[in-house]
PDB file of N, CA, C and O in Angstrom, chain B, residues numbered from 101:
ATOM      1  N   UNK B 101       3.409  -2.279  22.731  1.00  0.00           N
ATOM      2  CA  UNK B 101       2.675  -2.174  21.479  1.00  0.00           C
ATOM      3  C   UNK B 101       1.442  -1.292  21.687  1.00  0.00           C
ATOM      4  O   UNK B 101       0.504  -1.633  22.408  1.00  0.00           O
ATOM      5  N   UNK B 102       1.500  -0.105  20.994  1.00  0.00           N
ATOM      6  CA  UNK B 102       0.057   0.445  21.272  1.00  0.00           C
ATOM      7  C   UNK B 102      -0.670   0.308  19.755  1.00  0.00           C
ATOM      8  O   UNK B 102      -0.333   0.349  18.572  1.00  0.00           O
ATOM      9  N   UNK B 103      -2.318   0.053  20.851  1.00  0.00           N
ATOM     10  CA  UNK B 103      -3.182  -0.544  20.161  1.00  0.00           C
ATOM     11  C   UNK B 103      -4.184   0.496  19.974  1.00  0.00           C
ATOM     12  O   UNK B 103      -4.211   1.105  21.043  1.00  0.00           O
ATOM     13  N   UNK B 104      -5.178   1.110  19.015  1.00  0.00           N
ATOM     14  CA  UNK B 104      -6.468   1.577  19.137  1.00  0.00           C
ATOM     15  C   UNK B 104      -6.995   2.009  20.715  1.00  0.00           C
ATOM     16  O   UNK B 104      -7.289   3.118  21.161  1.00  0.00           O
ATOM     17  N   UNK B 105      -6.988   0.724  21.335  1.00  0.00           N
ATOM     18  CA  UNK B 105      -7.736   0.794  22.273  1.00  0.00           C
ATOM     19  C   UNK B 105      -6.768   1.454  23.517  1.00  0.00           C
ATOM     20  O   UNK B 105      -7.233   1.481  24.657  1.00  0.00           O
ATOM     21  N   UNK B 106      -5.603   1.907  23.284  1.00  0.00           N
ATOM     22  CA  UNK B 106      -4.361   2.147  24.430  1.00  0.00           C
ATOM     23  C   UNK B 106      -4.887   3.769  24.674  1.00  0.00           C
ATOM     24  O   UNK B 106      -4.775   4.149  25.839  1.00  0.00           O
ATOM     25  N   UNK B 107      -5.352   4.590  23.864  1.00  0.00           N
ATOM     26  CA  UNK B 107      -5.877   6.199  24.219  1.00  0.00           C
ATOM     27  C   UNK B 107      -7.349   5.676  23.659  1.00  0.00           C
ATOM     28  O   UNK B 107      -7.777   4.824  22.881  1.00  0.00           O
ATOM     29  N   UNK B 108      -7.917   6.832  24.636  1.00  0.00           N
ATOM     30  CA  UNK B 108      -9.507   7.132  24.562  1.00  0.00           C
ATOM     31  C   UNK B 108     -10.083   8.131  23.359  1.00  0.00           C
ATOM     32  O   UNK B 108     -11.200   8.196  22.846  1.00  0.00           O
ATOM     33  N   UNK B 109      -9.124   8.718  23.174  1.00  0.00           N
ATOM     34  CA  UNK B 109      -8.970   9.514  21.887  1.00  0.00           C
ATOM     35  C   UNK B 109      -8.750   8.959  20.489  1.00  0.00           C
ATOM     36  O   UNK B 109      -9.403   9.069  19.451  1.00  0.00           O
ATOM     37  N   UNK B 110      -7.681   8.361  20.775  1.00  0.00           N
ATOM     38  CA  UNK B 110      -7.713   7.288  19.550  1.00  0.00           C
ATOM     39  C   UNK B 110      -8.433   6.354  19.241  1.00  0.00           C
ATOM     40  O   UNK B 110      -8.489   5.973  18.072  1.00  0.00           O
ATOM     41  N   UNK B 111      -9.300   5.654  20.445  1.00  0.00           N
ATOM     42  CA  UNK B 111     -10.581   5.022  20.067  1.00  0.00           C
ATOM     43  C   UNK B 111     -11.741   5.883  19.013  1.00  0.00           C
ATOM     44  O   UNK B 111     -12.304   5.608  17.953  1.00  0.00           O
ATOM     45  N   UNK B 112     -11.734   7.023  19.925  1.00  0.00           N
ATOM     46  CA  UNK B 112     -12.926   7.866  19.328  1.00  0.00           C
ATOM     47  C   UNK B 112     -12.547   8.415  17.913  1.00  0.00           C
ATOM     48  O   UNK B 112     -13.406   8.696  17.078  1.00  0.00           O
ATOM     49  N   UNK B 113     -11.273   8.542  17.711  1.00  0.00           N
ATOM     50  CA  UNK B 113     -11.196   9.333  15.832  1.00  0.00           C
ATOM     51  C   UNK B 113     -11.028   7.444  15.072  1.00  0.00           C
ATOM     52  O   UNK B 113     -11.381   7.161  13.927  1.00  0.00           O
ATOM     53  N   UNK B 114     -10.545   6.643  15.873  1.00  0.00           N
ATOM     54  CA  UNK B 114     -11.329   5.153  15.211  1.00  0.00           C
ATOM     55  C   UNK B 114     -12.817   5.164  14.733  1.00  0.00           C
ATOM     56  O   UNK B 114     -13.291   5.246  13.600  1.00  0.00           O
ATOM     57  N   UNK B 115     -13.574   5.022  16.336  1.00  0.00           N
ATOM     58  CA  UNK B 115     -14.900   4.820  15.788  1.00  0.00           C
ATOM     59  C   UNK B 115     -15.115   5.769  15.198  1.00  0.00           C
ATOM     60  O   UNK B 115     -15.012   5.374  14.037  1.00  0.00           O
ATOM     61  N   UNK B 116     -15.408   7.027  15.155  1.00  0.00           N
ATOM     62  CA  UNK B 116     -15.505   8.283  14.017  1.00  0.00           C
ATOM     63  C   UNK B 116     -14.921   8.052  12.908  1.00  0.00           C
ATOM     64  O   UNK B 116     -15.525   8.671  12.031  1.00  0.00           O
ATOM     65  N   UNK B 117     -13.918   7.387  12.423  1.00  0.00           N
ATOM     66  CA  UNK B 117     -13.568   6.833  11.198  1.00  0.00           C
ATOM     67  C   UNK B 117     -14.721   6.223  10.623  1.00  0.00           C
ATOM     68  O   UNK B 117     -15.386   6.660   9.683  1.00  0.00           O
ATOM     69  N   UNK B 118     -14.939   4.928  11.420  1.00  0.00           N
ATOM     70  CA  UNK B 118     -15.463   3.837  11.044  1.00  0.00           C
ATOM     71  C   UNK B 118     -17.038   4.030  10.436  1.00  0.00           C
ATOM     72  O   UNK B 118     -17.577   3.435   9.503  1.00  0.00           O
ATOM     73  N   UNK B 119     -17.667   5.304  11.505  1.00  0.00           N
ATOM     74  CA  UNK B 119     -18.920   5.842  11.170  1.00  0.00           C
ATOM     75  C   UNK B 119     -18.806   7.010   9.896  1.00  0.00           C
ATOM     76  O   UNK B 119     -19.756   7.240   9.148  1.00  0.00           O
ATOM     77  N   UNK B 120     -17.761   7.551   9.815  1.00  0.00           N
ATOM     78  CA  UNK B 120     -17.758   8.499   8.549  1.00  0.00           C
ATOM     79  C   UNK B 120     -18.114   7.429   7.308  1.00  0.00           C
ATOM     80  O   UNK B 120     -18.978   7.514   6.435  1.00  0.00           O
ATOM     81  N   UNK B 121     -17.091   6.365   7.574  1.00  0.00           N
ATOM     82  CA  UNK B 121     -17.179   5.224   6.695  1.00  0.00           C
ATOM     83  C   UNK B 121     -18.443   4.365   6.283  1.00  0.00           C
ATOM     84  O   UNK B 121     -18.561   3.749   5.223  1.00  0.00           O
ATOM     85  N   UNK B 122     -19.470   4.442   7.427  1.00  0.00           N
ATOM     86  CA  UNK B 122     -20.549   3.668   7.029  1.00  0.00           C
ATOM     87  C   UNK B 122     -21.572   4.867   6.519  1.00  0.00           C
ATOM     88  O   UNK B 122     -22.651   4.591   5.995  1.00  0.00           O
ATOM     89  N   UNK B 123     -21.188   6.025   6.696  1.00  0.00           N
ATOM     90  CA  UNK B 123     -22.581   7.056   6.252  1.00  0.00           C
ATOM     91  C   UNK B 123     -21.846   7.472   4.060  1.00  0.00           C
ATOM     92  O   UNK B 123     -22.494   7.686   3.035  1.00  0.00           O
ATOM     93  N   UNK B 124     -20.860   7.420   4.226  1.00  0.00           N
ATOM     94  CA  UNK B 124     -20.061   6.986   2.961  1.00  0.00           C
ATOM     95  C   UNK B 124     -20.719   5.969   2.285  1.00  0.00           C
ATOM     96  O   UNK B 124     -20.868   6.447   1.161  1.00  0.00           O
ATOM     97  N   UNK B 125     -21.105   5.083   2.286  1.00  0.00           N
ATOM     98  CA  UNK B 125     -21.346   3.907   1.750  1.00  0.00           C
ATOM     99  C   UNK B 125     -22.687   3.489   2.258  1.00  0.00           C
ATOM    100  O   UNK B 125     -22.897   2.300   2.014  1.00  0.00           O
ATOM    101  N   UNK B 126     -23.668   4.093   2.891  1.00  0.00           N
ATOM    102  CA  UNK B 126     -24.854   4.372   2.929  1.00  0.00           C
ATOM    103  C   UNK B 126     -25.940   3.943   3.462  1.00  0.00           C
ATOM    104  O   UNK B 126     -27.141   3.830   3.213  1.00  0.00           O
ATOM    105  N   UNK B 127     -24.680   3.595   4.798  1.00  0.00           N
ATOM    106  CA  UNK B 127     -25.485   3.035   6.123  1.00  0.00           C
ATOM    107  C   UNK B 127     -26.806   3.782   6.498  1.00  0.00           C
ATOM    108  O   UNK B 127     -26.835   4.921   6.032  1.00  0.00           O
ATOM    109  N   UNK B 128     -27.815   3.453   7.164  1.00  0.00           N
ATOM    110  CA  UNK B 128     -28.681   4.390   8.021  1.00  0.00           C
ATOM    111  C   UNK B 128     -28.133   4.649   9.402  1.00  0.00           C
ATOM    112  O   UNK B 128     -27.485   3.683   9.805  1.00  0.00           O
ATOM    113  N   UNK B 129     -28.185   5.535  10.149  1.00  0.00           N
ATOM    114  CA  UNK B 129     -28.483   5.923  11.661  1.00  0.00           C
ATOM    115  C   UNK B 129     -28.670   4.916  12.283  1.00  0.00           C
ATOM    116  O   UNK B 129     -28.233   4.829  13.431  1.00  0.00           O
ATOM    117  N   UNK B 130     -29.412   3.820  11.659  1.00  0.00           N
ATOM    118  CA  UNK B 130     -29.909   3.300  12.710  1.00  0.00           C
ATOM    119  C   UNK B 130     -29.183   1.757  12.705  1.00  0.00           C
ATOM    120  O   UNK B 130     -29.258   0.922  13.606  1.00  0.00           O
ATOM    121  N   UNK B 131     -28.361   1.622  11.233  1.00  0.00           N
ATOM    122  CA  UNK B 131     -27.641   0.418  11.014  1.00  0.00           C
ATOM    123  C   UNK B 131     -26.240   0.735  11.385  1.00  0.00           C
ATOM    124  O   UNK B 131     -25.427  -0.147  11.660  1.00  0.00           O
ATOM    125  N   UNK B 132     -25.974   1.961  11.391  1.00  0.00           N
ATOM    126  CA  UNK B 132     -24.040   2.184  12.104  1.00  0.00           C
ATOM    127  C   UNK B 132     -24.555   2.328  13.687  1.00  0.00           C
ATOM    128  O   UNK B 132     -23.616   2.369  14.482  1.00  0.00           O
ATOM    129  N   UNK B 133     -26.020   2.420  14.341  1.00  0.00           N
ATOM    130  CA  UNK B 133     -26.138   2.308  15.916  1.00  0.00           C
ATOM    131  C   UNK B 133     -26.146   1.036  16.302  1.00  0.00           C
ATOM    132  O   UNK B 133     -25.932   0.786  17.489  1.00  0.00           O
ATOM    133  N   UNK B 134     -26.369   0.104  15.474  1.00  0.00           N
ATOM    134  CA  UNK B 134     -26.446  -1.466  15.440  1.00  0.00           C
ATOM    135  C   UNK B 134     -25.242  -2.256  15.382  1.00  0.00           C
ATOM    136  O   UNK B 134     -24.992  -3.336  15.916  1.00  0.00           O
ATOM    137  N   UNK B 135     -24.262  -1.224  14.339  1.00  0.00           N
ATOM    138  CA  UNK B 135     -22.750  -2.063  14.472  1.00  0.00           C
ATOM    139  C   UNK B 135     -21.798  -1.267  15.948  1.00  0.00           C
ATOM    140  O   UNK B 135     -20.863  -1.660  16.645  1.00  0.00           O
ATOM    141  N   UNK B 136     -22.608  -0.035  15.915  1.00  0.00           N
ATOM    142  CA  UNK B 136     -21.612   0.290  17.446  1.00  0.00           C
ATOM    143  C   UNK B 136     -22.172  -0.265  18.502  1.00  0.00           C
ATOM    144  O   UNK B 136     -21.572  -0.180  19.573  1.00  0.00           O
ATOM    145  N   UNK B 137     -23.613  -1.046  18.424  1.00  0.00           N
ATOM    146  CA  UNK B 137     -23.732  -2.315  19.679  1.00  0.00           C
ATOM    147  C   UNK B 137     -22.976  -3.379  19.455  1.00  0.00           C
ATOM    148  O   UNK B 137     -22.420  -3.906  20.418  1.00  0.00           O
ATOM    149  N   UNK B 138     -22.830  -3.827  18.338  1.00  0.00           N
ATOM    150  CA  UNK B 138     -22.135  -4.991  17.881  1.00  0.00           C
ATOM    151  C   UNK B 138     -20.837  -4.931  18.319  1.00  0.00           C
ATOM    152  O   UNK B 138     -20.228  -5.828  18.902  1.00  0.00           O
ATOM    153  N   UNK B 139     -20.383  -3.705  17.980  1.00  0.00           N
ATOM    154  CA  UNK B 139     -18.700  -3.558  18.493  1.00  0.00           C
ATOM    155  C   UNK B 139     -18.538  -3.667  20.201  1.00  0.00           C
ATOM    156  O   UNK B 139     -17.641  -4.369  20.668  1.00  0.00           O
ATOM    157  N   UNK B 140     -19.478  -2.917  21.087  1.00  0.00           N
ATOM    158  CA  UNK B 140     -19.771  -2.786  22.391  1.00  0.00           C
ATOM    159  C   UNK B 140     -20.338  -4.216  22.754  1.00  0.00           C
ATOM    160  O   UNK B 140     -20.216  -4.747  23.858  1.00  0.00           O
ATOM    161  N   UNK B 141     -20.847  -4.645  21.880  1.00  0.00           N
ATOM    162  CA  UNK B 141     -20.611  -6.074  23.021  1.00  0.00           C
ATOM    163  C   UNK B 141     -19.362  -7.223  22.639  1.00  0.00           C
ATOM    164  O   UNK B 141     -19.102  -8.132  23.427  1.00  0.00           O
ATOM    165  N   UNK B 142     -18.637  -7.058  21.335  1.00  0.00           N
ATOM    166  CA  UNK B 142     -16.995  -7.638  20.876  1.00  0.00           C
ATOM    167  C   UNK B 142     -16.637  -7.198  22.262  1.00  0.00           C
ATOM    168  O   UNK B 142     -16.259  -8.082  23.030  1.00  0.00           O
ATOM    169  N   UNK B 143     -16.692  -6.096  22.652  1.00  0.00           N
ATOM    170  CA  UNK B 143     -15.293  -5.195  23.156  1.00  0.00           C
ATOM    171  C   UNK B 143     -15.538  -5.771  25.116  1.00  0.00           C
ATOM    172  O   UNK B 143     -14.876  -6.201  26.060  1.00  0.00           O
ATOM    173  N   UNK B 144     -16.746  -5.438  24.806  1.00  0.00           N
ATOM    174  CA  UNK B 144     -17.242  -5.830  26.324  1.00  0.00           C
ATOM    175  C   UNK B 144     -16.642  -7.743  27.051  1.00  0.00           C
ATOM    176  O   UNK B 144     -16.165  -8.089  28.131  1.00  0.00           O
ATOM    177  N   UNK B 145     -17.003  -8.496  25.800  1.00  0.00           N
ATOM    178  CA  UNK B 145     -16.910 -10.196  26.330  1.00  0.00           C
ATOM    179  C   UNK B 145     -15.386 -10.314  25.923  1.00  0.00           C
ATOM    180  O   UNK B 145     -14.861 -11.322  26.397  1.00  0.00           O
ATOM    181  N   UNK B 146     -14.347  -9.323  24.965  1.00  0.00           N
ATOM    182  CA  UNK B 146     -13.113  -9.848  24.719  1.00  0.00           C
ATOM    183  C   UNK B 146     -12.127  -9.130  25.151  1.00  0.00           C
ATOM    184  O   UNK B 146     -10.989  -9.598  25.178  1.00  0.00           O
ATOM    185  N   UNK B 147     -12.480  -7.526  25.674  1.00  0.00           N
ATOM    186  CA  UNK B 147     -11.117  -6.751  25.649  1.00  0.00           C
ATOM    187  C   UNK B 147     -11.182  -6.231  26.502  1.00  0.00           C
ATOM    188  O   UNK B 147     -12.189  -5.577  26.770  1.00  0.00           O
ATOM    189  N   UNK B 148      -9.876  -6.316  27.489  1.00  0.00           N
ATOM    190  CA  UNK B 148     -10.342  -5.887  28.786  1.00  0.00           C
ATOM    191  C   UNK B 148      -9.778  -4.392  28.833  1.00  0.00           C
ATOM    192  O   UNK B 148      -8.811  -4.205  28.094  1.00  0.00           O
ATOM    193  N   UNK B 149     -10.215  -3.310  29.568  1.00  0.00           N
ATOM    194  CA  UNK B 149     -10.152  -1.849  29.148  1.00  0.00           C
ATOM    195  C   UNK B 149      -9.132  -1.270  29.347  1.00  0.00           C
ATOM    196  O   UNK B 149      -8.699  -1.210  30.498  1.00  0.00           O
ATOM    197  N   UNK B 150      -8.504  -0.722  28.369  1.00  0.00           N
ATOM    198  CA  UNK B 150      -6.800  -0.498  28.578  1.00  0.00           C
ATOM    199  C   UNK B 150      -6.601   1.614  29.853  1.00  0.00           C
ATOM    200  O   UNK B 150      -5.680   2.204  30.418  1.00  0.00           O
ATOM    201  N   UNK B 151      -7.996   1.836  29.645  1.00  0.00           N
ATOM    202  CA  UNK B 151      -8.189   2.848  30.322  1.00  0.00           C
ATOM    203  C   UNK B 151      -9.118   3.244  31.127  1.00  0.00           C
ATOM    204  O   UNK B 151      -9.862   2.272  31.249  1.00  0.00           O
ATOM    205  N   UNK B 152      -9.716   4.542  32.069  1.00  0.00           N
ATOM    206  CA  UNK B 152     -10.302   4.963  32.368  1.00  0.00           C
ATOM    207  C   UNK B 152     -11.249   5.016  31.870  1.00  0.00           C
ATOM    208  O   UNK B 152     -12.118   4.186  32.136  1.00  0.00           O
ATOM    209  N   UNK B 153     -11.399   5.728  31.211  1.00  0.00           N
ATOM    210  CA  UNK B 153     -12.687   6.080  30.329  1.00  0.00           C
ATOM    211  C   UNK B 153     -13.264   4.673  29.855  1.00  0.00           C
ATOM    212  O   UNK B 153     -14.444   4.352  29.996  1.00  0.00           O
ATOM    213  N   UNK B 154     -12.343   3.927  29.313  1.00  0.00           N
ATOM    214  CA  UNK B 154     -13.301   2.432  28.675  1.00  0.00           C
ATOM    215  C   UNK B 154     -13.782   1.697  29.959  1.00  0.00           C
ATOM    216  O   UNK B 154     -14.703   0.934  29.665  1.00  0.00           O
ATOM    217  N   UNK B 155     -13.479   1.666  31.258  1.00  0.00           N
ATOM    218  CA  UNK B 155     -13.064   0.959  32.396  1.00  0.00           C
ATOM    219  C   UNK B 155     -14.754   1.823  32.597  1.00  0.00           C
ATOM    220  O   UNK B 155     -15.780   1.145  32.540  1.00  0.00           O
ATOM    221  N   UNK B 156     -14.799   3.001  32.772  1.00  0.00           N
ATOM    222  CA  UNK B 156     -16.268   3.610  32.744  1.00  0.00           C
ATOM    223  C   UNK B 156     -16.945   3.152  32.356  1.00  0.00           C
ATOM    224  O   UNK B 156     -17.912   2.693  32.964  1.00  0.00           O
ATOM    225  N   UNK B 157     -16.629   3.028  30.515  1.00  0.00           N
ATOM    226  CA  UNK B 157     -18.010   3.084  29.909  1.00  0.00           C
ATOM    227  C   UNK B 157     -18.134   1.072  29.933  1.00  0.00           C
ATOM    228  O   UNK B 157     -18.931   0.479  29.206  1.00  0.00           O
ATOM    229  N   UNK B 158     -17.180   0.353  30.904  1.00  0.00           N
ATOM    230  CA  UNK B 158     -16.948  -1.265  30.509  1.00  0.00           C
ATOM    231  C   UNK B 158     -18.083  -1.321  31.613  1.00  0.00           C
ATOM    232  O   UNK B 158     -19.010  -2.113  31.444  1.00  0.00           O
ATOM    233  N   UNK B 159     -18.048  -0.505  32.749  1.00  0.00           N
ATOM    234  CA  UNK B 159     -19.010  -0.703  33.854  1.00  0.00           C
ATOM    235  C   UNK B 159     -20.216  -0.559  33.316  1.00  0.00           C
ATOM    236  O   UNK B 159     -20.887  -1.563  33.076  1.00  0.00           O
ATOM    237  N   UNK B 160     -20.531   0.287  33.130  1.00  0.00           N
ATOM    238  CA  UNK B 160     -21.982   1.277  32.853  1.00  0.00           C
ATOM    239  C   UNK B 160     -22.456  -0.002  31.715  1.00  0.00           C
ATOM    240  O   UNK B 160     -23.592  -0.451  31.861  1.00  0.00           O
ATOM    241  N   UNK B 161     -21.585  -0.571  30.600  1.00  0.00           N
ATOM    242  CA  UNK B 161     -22.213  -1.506  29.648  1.00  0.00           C
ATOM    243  C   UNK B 161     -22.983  -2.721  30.539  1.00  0.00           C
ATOM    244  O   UNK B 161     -24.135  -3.147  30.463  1.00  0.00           O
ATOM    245  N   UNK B 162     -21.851  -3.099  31.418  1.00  0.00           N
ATOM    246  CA  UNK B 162     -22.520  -4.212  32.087  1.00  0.00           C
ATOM    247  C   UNK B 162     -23.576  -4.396  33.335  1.00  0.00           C
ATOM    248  O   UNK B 162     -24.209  -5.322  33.843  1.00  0.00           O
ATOM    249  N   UNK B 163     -23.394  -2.913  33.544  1.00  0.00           N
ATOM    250  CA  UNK B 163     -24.712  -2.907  34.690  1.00  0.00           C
ATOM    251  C   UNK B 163     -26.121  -2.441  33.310  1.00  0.00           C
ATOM    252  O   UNK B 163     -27.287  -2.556  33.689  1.00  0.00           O
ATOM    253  N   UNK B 164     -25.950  -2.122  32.339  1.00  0.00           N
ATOM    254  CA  UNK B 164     -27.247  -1.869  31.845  1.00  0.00           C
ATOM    255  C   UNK B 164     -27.780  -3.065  30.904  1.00  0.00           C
ATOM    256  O   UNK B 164     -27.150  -4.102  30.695  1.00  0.00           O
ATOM    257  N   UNK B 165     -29.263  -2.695  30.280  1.00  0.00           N
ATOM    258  CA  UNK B 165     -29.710  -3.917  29.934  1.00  0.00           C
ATOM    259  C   UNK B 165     -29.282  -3.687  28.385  1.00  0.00           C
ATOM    260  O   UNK B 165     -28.410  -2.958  27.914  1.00  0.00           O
ATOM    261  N   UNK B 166     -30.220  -4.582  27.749  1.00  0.00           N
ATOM    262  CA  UNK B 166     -29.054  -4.392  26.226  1.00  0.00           C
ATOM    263  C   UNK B 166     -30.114  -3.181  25.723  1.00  0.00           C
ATOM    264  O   UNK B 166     -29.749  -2.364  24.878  1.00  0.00           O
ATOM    265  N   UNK B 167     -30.983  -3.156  26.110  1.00  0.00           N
ATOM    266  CA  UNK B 167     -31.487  -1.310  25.520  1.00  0.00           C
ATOM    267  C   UNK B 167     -30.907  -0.272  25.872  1.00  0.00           C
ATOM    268  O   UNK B 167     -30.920   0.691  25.106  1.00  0.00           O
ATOM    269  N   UNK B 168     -30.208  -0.192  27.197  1.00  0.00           N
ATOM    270  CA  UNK B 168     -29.376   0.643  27.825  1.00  0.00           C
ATOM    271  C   UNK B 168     -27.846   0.408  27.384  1.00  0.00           C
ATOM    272  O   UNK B 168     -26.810   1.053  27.541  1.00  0.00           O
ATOM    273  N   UNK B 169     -28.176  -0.806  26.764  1.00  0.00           N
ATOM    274  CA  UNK B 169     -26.547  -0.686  25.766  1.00  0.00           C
ATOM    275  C   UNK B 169     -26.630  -0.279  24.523  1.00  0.00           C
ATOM    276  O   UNK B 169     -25.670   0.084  23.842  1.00  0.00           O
ATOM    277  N   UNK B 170     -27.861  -0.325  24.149  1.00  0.00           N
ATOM    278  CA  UNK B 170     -27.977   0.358  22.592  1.00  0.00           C
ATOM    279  C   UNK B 170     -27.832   1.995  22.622  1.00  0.00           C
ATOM    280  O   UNK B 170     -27.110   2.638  21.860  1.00  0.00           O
ATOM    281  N   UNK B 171     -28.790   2.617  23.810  1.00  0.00           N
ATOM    282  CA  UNK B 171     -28.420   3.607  24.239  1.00  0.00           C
ATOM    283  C   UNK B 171     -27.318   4.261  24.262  1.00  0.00           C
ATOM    284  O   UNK B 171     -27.191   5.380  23.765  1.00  0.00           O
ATOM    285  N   UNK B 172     -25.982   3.320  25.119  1.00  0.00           N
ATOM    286  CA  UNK B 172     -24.940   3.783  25.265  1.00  0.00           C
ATOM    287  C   UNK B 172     -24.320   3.717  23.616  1.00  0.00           C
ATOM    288  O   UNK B 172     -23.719   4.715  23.218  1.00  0.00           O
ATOM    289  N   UNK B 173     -24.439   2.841  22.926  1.00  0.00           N
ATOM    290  CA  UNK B 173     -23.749   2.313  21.393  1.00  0.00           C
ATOM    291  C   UNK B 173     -23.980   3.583  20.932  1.00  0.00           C
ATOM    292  O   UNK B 173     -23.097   4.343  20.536  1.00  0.00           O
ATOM    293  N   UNK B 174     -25.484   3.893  20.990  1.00  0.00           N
ATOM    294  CA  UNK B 174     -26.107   5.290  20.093  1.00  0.00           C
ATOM    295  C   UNK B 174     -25.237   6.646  20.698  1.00  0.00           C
ATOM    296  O   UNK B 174     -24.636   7.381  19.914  1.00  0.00           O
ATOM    297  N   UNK B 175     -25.240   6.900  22.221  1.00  0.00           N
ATOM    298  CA  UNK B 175     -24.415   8.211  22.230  1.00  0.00           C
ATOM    299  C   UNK B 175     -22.795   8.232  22.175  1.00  0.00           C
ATOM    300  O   UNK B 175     -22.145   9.264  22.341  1.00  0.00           O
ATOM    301  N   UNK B 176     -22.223   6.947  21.920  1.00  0.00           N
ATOM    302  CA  UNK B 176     -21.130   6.978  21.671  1.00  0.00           C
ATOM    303  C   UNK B 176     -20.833   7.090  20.313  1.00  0.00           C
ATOM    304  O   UNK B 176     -19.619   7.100  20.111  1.00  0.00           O
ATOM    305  N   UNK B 177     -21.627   7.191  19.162  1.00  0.00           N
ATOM    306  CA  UNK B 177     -21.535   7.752  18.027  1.00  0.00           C
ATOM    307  C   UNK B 177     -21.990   8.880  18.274  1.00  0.00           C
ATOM    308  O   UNK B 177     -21.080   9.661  18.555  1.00  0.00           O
ATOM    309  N   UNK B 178     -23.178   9.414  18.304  1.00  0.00           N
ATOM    310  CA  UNK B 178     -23.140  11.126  18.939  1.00  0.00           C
ATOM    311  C   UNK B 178     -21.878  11.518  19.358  1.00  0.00           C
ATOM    312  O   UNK B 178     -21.252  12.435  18.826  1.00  0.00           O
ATOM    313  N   UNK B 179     -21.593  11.042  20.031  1.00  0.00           N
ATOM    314  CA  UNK B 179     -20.078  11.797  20.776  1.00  0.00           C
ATOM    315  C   UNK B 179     -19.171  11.882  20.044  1.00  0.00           C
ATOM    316  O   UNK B 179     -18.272  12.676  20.320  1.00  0.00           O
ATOM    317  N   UNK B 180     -19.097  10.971  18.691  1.00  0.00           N
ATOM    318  CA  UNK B 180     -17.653  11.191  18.103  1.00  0.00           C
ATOM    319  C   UNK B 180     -18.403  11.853  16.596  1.00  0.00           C
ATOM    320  O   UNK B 180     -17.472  12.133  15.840  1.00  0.00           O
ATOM    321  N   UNK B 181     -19.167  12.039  16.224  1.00  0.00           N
ATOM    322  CA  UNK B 181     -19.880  12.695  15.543  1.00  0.00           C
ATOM    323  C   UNK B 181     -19.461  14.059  15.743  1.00  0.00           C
ATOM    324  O   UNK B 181     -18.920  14.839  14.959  1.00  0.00           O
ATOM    325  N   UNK B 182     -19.920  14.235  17.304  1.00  0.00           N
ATOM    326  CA  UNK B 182     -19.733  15.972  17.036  1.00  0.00           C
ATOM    327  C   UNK B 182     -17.973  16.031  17.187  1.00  0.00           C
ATOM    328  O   UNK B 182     -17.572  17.131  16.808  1.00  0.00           O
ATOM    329  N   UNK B 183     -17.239  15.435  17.487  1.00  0.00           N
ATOM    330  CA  UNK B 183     -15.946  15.756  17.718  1.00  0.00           C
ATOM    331  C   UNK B 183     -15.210  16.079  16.429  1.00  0.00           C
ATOM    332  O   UNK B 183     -14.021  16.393  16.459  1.00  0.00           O
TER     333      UNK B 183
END
């Protein structure tokens, strides 16, 4: 069964969905950086990383503090922003 989370690519035109979707309906910057912490810590305590890249960014979440996870929340919308 592939899931969202089975390509790293398909995560990212997800969350890039999801953020087109909240600037649509008239989120701020700073409230779709708040639900991509929200999602990053779902993803972090429930789903274990079906790849590389999440297996990366699963490390880097848990060695940093939760400002360094907001950090990460924030350039992982940057990143699918510019894509």
């Amino acid at each position: 069964m592939t899931t969202v989370l089975s390509n790293f690519d398909t995560w990212k035109q997800f969350l890039a969905d999801r953020v087109e979707h909240g600037k649509e309906i008239g989120l701020s910057e700073d409230s779709i950086a708040k639900l991509a912490f929200e999602i990053g810590s779902f993803l972090d305590a429930k789903v274990d990383p079906k790849n590389d890249q999440e297996r990366a960014l699963k490390e880097l979440w848990d060695v940093g503090n939760e400002d360094e996870q907001k950090t990460i929340a924030r350039l992982m919308v940057k990143l699918v922003q510019k894509s």
